[in-house]
C-alpha positions as CSV (number, residue, x, y, z in Angstrom):
1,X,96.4,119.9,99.5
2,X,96.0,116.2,98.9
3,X,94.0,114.3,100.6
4,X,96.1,111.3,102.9
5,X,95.0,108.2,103.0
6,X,95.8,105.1,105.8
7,X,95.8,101.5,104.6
8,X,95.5,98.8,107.1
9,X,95.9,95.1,105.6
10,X,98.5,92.5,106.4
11,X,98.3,90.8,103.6
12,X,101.5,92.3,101.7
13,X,100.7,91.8,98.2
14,X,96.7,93.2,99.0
15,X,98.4,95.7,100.8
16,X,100.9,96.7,97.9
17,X,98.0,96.4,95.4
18,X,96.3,99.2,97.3
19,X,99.0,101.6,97.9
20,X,100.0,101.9,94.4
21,X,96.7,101.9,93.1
22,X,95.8,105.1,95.2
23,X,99.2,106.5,95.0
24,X,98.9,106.5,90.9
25,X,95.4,108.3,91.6
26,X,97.7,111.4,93.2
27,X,96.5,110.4,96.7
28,X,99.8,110.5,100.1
29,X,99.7,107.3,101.1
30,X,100.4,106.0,104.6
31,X,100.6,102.0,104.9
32,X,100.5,99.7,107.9
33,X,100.6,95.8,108.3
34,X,98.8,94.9,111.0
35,X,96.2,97.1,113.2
36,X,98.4,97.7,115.9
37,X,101.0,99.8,113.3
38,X,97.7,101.4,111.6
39,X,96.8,103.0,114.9
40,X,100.3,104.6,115.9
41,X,100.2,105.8,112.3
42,X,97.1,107.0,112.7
43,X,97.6,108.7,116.0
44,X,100.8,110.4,114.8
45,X,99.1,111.8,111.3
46,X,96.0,113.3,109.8
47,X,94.4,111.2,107.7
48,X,91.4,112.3,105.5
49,X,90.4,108.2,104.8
50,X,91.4,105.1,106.8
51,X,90.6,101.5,104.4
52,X,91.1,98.8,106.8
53,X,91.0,94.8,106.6
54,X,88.7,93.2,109.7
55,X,90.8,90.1,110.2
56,X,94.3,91.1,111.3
57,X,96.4,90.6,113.8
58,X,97.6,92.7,116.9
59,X,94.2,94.6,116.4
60,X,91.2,93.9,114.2
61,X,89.8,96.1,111.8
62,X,86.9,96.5,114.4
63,X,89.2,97.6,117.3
64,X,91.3,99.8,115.1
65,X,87.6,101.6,114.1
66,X,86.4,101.7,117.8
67,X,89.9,103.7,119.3
């Protein structure tokens, strides 16, 4: 099975970056822009790792971590 992995960061390029780097490792991953769109994703999928930025908008990388 392999493992599924949730990026948070709004920054599109860092974002990007991140995605394809893990993707080329053989990791499914899920990608969100902001926290608000990490935590539906993350409430609607299993996820065996969550990387999240602190300073976003809609939610924080702190809020996102407490729910």
């Amino acid at each position: 099975m392999t493992p599924k992995i949730l990026v948070i960061e709004d920054l599109e390029h860092i974002n990007k970056l991140i995605c394809s780097y893990l993707q080329n490792e053989g990791y499914e991953v899920y990608s969100a822009a902001n926290g608000k769109e990490g935590l539906k994703l993350f409430n609607k999928h299993t996820h065996d790792l969550v990387i999240t930025d602190v300073v976003m908008p809609e939610a924080n990388g702190y809020e996102v971590c407490r729910q």
